[in-house]
C-alpha positions in Angstrom: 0.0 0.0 0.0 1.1 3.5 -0.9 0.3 6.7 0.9 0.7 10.4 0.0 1.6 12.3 3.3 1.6 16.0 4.4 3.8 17.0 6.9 3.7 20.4 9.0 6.5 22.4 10.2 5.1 24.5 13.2 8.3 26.2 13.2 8.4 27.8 9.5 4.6 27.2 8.7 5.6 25.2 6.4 4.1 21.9 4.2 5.4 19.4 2.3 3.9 16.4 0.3 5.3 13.5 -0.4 4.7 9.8 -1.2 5.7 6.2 0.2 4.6 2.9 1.7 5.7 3.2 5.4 4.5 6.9 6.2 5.9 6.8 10.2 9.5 5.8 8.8 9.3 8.0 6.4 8.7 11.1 8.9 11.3 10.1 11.2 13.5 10.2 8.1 12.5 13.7 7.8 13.1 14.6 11.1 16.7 12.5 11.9 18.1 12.2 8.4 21.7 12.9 8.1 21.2 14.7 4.9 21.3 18.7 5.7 20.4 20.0 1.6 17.4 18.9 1.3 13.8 20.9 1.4 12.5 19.3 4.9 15.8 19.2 6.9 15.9 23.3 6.7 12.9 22.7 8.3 12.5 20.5 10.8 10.9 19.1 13.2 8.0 18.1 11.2 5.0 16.4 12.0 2.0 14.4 10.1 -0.7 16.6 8.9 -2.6 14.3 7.3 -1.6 11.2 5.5 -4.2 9.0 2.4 -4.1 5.4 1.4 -3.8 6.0 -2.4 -3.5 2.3 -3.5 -1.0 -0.8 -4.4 0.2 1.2 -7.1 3.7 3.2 -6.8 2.9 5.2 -9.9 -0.4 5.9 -9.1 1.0 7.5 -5.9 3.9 9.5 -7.5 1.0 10.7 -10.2 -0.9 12.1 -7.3 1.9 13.3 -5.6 3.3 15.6 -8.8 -0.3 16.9 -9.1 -0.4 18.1 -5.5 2.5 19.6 -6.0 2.6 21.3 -9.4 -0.7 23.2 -8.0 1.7 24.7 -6.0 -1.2 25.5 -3.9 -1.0 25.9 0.1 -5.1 26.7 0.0 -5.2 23.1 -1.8 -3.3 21.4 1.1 -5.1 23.1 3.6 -8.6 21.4 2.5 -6.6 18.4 2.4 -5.3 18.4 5.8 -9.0 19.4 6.9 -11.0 15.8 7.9 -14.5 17.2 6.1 -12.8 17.8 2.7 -13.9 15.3 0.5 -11.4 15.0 -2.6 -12.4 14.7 -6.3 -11.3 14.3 -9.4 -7.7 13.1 -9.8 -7.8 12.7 -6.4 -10.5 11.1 -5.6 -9.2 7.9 -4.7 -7.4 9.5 -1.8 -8.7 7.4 1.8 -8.1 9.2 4.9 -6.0 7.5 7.1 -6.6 8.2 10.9 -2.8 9.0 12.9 -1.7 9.6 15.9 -0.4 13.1 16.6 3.0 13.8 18.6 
């Protein structure tokens, strides 16, 4: 199973979208990386925003990912993030999945 995920960054007010099929190893990657050029480790710590089941299918989750992103749109990941948003169209096979919050 694939998931997209968006993480928050309290400290910048920041988001970032990504893709993969383990989203808790992927955030503490984010957080404890050793890499120090890259987008999320200027940012850090981040924490799960929201995260959606998007299928068995890695390029159906790297399709969805490139469209969140090339909207380039913070209002678009803000209905996202919110639990009564109900996605559509290209994204409309997103599934909520519930998470636990630090």
């Amino acid at each position: 199973m694939f998931y997209i995920y968006i993480l928050y960054s309290k400290s910048y007010d920041k988001y970032y979208v990504g893709y993969t099929s383990n989203y808790v190893q992927r955030l503490h990657q984010h957080n404890h990386q050793e890499f120090f050029n890259t987008f999320t480790s200027k940012y850090r710590p981040w924490q799960i925003a929201a995260v959606f089941g998007c299928g068995s299918r890695e390029n159906e989750a790297i399709k969805i990912e490139r469209f969140i992103k090339k909207q380039k749109s913070r209002n678009l990941i803000e209905q996202l993030i919110n639990p009564s948003f109900s996605p559509s169209g290209v994204l409309a096979q997103l599934v909520r999945v519930p998470h636990m919050r630090d």
